[in-house]
C-alpha positions as CSV (number, residue, x, y, z in Angstrom):
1,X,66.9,105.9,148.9
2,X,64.8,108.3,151.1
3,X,63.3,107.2,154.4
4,X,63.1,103.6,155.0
5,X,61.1,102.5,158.2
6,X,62.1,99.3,160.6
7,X,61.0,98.5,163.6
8,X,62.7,100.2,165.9
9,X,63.8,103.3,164.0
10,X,63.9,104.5,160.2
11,X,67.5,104.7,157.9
12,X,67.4,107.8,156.3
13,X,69.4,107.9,152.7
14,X,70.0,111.2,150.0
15,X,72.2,111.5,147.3
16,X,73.8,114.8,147.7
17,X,77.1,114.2,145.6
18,X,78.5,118.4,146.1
19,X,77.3,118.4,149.9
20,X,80.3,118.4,152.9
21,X,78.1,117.8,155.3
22,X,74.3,116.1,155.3
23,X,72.1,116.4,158.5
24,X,68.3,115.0,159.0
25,X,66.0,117.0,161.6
26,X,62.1,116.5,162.6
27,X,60.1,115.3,165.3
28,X,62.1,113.3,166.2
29,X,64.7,116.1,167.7
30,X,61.6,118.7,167.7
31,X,62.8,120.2,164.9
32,X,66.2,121.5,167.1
33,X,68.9,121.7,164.6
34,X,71.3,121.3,167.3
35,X,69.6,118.0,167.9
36,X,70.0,117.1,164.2
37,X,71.5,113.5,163.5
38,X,74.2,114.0,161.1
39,X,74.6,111.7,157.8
40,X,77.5,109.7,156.9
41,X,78.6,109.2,153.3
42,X,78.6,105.6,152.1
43,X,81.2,105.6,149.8
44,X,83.5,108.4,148.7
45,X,82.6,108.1,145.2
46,X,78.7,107.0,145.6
47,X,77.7,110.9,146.9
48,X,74.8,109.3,149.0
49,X,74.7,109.8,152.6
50,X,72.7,107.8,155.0
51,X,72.1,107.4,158.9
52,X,69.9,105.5,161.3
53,X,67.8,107.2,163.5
54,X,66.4,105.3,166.3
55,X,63.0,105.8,167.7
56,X,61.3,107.5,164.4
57,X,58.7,105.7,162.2
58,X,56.1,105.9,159.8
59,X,54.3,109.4,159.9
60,X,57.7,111.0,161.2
61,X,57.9,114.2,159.7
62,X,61.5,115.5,158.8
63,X,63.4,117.5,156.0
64,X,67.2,116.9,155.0
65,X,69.8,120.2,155.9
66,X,72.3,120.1,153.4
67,X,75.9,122.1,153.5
68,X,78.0,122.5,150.7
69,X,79.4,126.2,152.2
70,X,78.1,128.6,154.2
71,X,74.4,127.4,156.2
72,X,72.4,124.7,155.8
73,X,70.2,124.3,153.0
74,X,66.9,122.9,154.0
75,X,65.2,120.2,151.8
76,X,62.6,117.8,151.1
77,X,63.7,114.3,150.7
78,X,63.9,113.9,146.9
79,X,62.4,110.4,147.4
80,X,60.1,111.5,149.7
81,X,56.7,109.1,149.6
82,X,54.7,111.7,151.0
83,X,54.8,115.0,152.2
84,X,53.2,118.3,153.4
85,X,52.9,120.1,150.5
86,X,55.5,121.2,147.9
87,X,57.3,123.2,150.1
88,X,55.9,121.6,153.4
89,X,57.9,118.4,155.4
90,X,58.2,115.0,154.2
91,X,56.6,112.0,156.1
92,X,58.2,108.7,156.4
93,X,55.6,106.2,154.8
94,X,55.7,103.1,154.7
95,X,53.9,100.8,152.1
96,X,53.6,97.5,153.6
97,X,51.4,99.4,155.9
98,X,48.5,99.7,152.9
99,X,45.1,97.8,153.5
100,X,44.6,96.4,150.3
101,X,41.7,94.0,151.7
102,X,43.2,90.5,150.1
103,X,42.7,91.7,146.6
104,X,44.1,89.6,143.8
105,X,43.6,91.8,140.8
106,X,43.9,90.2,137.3
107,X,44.0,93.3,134.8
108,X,41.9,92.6,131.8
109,X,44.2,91.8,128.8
110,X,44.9,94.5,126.6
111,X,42.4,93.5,123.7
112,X,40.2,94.4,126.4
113,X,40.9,97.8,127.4
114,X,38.7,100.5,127.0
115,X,40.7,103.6,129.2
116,X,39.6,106.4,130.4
117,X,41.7,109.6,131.0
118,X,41.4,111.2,134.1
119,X,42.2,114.4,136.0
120,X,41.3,113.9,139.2
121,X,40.6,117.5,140.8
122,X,37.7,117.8,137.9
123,X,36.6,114.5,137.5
124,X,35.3,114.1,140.9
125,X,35.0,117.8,142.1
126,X,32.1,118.1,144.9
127,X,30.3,121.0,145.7
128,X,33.1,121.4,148.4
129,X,35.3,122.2,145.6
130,X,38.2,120.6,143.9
131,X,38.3,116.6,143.7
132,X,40.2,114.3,145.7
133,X,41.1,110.2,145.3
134,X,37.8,109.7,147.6
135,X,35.8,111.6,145.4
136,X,36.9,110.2,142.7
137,X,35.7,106.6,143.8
138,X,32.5,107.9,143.9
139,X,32.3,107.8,140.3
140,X,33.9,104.5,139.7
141,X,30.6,102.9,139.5
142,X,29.5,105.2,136.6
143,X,33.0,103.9,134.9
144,X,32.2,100.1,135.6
145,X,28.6,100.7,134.6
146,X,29.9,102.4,131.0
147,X,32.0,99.2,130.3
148,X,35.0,101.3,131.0
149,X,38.0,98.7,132.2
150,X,41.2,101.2,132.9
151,X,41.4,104.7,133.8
152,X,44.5,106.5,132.9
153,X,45.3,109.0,136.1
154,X,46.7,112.1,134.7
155,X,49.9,112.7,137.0
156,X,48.8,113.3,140.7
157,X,52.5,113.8,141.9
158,X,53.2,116.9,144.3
159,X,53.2,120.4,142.6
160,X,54.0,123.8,143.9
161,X,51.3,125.6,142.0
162,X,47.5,126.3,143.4
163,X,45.9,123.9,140.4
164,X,47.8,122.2,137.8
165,X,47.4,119.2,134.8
166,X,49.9,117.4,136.5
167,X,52.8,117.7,134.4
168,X,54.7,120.6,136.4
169,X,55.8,118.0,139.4
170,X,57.8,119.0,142.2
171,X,57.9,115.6,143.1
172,X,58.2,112.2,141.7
173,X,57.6,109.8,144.6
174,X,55.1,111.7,146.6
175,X,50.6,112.0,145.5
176,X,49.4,115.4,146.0
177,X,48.7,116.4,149.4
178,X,45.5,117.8,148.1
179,X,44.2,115.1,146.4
180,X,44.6,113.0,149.6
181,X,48.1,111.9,149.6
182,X,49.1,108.4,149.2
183,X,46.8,106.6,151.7
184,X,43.5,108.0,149.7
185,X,45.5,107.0,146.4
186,X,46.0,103.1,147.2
187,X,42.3,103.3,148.3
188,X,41.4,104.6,144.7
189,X,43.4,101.9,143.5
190,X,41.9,99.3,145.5
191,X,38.1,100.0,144.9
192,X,39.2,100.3,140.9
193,X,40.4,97.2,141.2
194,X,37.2,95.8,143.2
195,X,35.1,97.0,140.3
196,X,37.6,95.6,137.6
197,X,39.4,98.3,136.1
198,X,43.1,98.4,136.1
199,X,44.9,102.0,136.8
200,X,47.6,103.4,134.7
201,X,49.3,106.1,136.0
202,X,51.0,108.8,134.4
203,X,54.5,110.0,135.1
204,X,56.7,112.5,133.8
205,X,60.1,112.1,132.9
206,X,61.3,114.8,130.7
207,X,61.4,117.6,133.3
208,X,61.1,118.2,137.0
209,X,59.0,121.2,137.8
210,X,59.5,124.0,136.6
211,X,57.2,125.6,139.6
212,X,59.3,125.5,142.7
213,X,61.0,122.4,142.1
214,X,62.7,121.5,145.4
215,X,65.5,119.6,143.6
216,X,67.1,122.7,141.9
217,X,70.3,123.0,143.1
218,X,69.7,120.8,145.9
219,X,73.1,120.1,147.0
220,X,74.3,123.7,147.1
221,X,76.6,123.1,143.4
222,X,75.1,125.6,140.9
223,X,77.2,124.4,137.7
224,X,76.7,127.3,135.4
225,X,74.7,130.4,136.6
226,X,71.4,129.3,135.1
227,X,71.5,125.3,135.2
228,X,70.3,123.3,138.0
229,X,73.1,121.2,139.5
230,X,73.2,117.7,140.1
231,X,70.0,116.1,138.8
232,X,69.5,117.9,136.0
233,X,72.2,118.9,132.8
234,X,73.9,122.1,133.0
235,X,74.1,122.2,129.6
236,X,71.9,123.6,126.7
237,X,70.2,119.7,127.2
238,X,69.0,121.2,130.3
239,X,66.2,123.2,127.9
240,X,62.9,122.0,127.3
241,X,59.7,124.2,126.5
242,X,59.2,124.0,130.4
243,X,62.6,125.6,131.5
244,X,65.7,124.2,132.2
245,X,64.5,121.2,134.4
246,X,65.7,118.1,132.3
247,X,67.1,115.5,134.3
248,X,70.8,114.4,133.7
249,X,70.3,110.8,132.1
250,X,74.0,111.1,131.2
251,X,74.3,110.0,135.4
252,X,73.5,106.8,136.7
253,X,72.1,108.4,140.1
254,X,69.6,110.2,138.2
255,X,68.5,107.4,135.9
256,X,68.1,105.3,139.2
257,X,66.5,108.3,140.9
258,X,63.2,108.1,138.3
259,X,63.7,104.4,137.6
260,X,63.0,103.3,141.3
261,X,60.0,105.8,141.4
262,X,58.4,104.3,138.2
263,X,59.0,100.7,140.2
264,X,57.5,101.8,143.1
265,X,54.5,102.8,141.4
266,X,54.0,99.2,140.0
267,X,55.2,97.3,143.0
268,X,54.5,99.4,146.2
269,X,50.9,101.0,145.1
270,X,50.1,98.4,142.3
271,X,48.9,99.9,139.3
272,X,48.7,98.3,136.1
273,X,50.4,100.1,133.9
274,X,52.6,103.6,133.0
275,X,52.0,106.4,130.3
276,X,55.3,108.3,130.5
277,X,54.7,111.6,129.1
278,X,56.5,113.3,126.6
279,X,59.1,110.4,125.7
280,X,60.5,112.4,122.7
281,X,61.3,114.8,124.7
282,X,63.4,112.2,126.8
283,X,65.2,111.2,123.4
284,X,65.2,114.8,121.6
285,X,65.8,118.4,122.7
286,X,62.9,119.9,121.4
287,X,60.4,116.8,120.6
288,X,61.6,116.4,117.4
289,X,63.2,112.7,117.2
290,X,64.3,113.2,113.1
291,X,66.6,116.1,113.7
292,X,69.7,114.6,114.9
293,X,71.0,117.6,116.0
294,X,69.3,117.7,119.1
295,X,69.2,113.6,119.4
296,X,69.7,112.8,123.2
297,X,71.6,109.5,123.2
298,X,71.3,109.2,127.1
299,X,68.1,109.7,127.2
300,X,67.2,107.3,124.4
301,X,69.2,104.8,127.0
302,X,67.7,105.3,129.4
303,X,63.9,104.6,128.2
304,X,64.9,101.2,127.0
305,X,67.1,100.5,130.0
306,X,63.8,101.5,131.9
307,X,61.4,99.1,130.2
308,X,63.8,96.1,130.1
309,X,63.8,96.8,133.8
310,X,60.3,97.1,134.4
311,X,59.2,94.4,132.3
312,X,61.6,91.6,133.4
313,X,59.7,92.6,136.7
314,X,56.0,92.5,135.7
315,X,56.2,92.0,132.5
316,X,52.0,91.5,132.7
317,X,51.7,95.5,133.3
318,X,50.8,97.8,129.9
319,X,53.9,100.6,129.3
320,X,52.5,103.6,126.6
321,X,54.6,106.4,125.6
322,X,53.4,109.9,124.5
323,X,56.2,110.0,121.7
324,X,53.7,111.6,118.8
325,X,55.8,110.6,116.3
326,X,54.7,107.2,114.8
327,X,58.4,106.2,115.2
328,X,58.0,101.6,114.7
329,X,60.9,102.2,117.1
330,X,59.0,103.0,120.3
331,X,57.4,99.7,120.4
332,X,60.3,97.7,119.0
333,X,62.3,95.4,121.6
334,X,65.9,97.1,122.9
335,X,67.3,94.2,121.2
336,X,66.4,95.4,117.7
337,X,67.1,99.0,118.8
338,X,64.0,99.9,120.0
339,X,62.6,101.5,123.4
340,X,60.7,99.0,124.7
341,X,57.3,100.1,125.3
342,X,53.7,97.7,124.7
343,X,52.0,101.2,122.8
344,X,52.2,104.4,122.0
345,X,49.2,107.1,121.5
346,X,48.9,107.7,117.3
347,X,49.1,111.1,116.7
348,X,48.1,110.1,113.4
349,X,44.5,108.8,114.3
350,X,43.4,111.8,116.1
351,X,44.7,114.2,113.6
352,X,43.3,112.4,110.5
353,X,39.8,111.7,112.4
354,X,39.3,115.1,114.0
355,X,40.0,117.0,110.8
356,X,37.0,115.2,108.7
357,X,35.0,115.8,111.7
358,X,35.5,119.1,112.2
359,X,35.5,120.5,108.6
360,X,32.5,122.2,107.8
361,X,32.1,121.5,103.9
362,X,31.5,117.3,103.2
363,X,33.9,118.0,100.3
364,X,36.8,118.4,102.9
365,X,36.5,115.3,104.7
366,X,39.1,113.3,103.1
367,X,37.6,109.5,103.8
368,X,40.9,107.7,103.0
369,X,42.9,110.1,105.1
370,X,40.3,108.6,108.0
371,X,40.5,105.0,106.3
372,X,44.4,105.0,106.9
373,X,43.7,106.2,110.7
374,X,41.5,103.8,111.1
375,X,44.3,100.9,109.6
376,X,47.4,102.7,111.3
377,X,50.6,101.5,110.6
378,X,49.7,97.5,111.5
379,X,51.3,95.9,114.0
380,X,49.9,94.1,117.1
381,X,46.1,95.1,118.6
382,X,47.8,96.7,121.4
383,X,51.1,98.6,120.1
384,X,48.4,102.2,119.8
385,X,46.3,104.1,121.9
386,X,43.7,105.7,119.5
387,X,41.4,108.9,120.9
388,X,39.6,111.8,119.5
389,X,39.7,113.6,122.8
390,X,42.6,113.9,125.2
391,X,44.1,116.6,127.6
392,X,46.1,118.0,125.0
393,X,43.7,117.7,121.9
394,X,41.0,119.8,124.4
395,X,42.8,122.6,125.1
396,X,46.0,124.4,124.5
397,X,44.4,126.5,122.3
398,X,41.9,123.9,121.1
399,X,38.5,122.7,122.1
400,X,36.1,119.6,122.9
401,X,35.1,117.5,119.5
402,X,31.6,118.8,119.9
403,X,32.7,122.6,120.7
404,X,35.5,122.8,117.8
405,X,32.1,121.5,115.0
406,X,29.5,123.9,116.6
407,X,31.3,126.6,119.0
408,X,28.6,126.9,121.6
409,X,26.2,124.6,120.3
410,X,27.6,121.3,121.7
411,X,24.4,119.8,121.7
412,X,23.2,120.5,118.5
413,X,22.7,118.2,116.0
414,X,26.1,118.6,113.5
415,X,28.0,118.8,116.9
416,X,26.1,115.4,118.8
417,X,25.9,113.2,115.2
418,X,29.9,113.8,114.1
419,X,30.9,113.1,117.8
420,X,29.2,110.1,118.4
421,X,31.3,109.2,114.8
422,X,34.5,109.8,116.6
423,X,33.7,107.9,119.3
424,X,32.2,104.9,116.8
425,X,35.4,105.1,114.8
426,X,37.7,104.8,118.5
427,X,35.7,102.2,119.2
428,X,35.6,99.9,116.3
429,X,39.2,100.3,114.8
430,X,42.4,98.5,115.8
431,X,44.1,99.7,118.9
432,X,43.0,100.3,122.3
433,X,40.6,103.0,122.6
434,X,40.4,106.1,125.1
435,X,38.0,108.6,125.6
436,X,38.7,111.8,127.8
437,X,36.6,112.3,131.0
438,X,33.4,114.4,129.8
439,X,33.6,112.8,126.2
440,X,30.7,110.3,127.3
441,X,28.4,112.6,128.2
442,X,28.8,115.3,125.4
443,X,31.2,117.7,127.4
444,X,31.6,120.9,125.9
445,X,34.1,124.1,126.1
446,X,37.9,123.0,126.9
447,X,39.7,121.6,129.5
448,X,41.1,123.5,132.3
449,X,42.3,122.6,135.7
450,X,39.6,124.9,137.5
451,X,36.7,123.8,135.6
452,X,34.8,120.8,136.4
453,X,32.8,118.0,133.9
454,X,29.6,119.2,134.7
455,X,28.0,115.8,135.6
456,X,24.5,117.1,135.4
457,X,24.7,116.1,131.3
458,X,24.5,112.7,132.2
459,X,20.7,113.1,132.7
460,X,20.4,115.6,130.0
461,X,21.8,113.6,127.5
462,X,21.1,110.0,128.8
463,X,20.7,109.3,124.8
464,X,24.5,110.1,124.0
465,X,25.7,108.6,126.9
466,X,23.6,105.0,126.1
467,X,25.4,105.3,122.7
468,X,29.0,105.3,124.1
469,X,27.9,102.1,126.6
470,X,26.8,100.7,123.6
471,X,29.8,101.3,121.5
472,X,32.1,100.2,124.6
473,X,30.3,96.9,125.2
474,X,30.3,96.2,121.7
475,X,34.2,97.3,121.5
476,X,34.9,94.6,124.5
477,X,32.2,91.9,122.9
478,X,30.5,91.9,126.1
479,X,27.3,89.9,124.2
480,X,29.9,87.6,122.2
481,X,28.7,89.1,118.8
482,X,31.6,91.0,118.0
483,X,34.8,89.2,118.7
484,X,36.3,90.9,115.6
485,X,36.7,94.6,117.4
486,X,39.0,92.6,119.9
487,X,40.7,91.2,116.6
488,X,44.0,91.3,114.8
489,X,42.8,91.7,111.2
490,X,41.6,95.0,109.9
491,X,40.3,95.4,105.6
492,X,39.1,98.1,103.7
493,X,35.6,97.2,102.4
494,X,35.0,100.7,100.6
495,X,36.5,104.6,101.3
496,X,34.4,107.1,98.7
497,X,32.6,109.2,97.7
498,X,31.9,110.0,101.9
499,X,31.6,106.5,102.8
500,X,33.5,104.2,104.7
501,X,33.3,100.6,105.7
502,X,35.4,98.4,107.1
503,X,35.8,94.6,108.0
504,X,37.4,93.7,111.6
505,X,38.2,90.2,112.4
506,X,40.1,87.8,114.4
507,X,39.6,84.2,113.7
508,X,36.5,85.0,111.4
509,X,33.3,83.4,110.9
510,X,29.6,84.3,112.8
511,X,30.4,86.1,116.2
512,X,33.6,87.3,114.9
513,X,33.2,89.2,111.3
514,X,32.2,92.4,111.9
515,X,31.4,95.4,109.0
516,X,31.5,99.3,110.4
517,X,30.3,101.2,108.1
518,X,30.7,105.5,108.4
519,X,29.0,107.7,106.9
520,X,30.3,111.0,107.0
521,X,28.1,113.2,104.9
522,X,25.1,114.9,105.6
523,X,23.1,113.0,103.4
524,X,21.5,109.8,104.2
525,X,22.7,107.0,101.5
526,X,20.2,104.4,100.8
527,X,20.6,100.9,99.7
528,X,24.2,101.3,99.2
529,X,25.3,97.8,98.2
530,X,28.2,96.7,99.8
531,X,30.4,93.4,99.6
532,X,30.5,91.7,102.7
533,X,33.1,88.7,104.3
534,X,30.2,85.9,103.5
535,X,26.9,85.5,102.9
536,X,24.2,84.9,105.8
537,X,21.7,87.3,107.8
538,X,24.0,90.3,109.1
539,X,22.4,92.0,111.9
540,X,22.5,95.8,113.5
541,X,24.2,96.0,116.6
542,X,24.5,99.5,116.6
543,X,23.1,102.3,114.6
544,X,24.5,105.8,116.0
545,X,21.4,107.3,113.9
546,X,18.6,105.7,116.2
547,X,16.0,107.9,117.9
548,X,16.9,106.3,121.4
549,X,20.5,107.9,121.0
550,X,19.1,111.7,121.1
551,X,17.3,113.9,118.5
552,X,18.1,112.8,115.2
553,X,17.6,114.4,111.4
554,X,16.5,112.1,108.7
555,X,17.1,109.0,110.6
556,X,17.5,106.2,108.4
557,X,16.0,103.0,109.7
558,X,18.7,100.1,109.1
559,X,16.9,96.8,109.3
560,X,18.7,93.6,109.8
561,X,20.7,93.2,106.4
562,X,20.6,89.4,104.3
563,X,23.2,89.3,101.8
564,X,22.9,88.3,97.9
565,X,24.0,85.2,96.6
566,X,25.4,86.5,93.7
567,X,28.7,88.1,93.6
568,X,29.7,92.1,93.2
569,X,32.2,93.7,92.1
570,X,34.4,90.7,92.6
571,X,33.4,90.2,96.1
572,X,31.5,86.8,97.3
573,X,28.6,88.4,98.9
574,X,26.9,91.3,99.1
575,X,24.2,93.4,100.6
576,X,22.2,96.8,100.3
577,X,23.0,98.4,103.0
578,X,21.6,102.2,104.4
579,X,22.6,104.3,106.3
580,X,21.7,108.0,108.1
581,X,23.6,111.3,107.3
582,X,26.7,111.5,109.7
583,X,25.9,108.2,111.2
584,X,27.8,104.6,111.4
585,X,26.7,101.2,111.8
586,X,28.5,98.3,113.5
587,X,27.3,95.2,111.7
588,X,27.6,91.3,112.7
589,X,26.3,87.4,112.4
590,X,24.8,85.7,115.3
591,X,26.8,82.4,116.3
């Protein structure tokens, strides 16, 4: 579908199933619709319409004139690979044309992720204003340098507003004009790759628009007065808390229409991976998965028809869903009546996490509440994506980590101590960890689309930021002390009286074992003896609490830890171990 260039011409294709008559004009005819090459219809029953037209080619602008009755209706090209803006032409592009300079990109596996979220106009805004995809590389050597080894893009499809997340797409196929359109993406993608970290890209599935969405209607039919026509229902499934802009996944044009953009994504521009956004919404009217009134069995179809698609083609490349309901059945195989997908962000863990950090009594912090975050549901390494900060847990009437504990005192020491815990606790437990563009260096306020990370806090809080390189190297085992953060087994050790510690493993042994232990009161605790995985010398790798991490209060100084050879509390081997208030430690044996 859309505009296919050859050598001597380009075959343009639309699905346009109401339409009696389908016409393509551009530069090629100098935009003269009486010079307008008229579309035949492939089959009677298919409602696509193609023609060749000799003499275009790759940066041929055109739009589609479409006639159901009456006069033309002039459109984009729903499969359109780049265009002019939202309501602008669309170019004929044409992928093999990308210079991706011989790369062969091995992603890191996925016990090696660390990802970071993106949003590309305010990750990399100059002072020439908003960011674009060559901004943005520009600060790929900060990401490498962090540890960092996958961004997550939020969605930089086409949009009809002046700023936008990215959710409200106008397009599917097509990278926003003002972020430098698809050439200045596959270069982002190339130089992320150069520097080793893989790109996941985000798309939306559960709506189209609602801001000027050029597929409304497209081919003239209206269905009822307020529904959309053709790719979307024209039913009350057509209503989603962004308007009536669900797509029909009741019709197989439709599910091939966002299928074949989520492939070209992986295959024509390479990235490594998908977050589809919103995937309850796909399967439920209003988000809500339990209610089976508002179950959408289509849609539930389609998502697993979609990742037995895509992974029978790369089946290498990491698909997360935004379900937010802790459903088993998002990650389960289509075979065992599942969807599909490798993960899925854990509401849980943010929730849980962010509510004993932000409380502002220690009696509210509810340590087991965090100690089943930290443990999840079990499952694989990779099957959750666990965060404290994200684009929707910053905003939408909430705030940064650091801004929610100390409203305009981001800096201060109850707001810099409990965030580097969040960040310690994403770090250390099972699942692959994200942080949110800012989070590294102590960003404050909320996000917004208009306001950019002030980069500046990188110098001004050098400490902070050291801390979260730490954490991340130590997360990835970078020095080969701390296998067991990239490991399968997760235990317990202790979760009272404000104190948790936990055991992570994968094989097990020096190297491997590792002990996190969280305090999250504002009292030091001193020689709190602990029971450990076995006896030896236990060294600090990290202690959030250090001087070199930013101003601290109280700072507890935890020396390297030698355990006891007699047993405690049932548990082979022990140690006193201390620790400073709102501080955690990340604990391990040399080989």
């Amino acid at each position: 579908m859309g505009a296919v260039p050859h050598d001597d011409g380009v075959t343009f294709r639309v699905w346009a199933p109401q339409a009696r008559q389908v016409a393509v004009v551009g530069d090629f005819c100098g935009w003269d619709q009486r010079r307008r090459t008229v579309l035949a219809k492939d089959h009677h029953r298919s409602g696509t319409w193609s023609a060749f037209v000799p003499g275009a080619g790759a940066g041929t602008h055109y739009r589609f004139l479409v006639r159901r009755g009456g006069p033309y209706l002039s459109r984009q090209d729903p499969c359109a690979r780049q265009v002019t803006g939202a309501r602008g032409a669309s170019v004929v592009f044409d992928p093999r044309r990308i210079d991706w300079g011989g790369e062969h990109f091995r992603a890191p596996g996925w016990d090696d992720l660390v990802v970071y979220e993106l949003h590309v106009p305010t990750f990399a805004a100059t002072a020439e204003g908003p960011g674009t995809f060559d901004t943005a590389i520009g600060r790929l050597d900060h990401l490498a340098w962090l540890g960092v080894t996958a961004v997550e893009v939020m969605p930089p499809f086409e949009f009809a507003s002046g700023t936008s997340w990215g959710y409200n797409p106008s397009q599917l196929y097509a990278i926003e004009s003002s972020y430098g359109g698809p050439w200045a993406f596959a270069r982002f993608v190339r130089e992320a790759h150069a520097r080793g970290i893989a790109v996941l890209l985000d798309v939306v599935h559960n709506h189209v628009g609602p801001d000027g969405p050029h597929l409304w209607r497209f081919d003239g039919a209206a269905g009822r007065r307020r529904y959309g026509g053709a790719f979307f229902y024209n039913d009350r499934r057509a209503l989603t808390p962004w308007g009536a802009t669900r797509p029909n996944y009741d019709r197989k044009a439709v599910r091939n229409f966002l299928r074949d953009s989520a492939v070209m994504w992986l295959e024509d521009f390479r990235v490594d991976g998908l977050r589809l956004d919103g995937t309850n919404f796909v399967r439920s009217r209003w988000g809500d998965v339990r209610d089976p009134a508002h179950h959408i069995a289509a849609g539930e179809r389609y998502l697993a028809a979609l990742t037995t698609d895509l992974r029978s083609r790369q089946p290498w490349k990491l698909l997360v869903a935004e379900d937010m309901q802790r459903d088993p059945a998002v990650t389960q195989s289509p075979q065992e009546g599942g969807l599909g997908f490798h993960s899925q962000w854990d509401a849980g863990f943010v929730h849980a996490v962010r509510a004993a950090l932000e409380a502002v009594d220690d009696g509210a912090r509810d340590v087991r509440a965090v100690a089943a975050a930290v443990l999840g549901q079990g499952g694989p390494l990779h099957e959750r994506v666990v965060y404290t900060e994200s684009h929707d847990e910053v905003a939408n009437g909430r705030a940064r980590v650091p801004e929610q504990i100390m409203p305009g005192r981001a800096d201060s020491w109850h707001s810099r101590t409990r965030s580097a815990l969040g960040l310690a606790l994403t770090l250390t437990s099972p699942g692959i960890p994200m942080l949110f563009q800012g989070q590294d260096v102590l960003e404050d306020g909320w996000f917004t689309d208009t306001r950019p990370v002030d980069w500046s806090k990188a110098h001004d809080r050098a400490g902070f930021l050291h801390l979260v390189r730490q954490l991340v190297l130590l997360r990835r085992d970078v020095a080969g002390t701390t296998r067991g953060l990239r490991g399968r087994h997760t235990h317990v050790l202790r979760a009272d009286d404000g104190l948790l510690a936990y055991h992570r493993w994968d094989r097990g042994g020096p190297g491997d074992d590792v002990v996190v232990v969280v305090n999250l009161t504002t009292h030091p605790r001193r020689d709190v003896r602990l029971g450990l995985p076995r006896a030896g010398r236990w060294r600090v790798r990290c202690n959030t609490d250090a001087p070199s991490f930013g101003p601290c209060l109280g700072a507890v100084h935890a020396h390297d830890t030698d355990t006891e050879p007699r047993p405690w509390d049932g548990v082979p081997d022990s140690a006193l171990v201390s620790v400073g208030p709102y501080a955690a430690l990340v604990l391990s044996q040399d080989d």
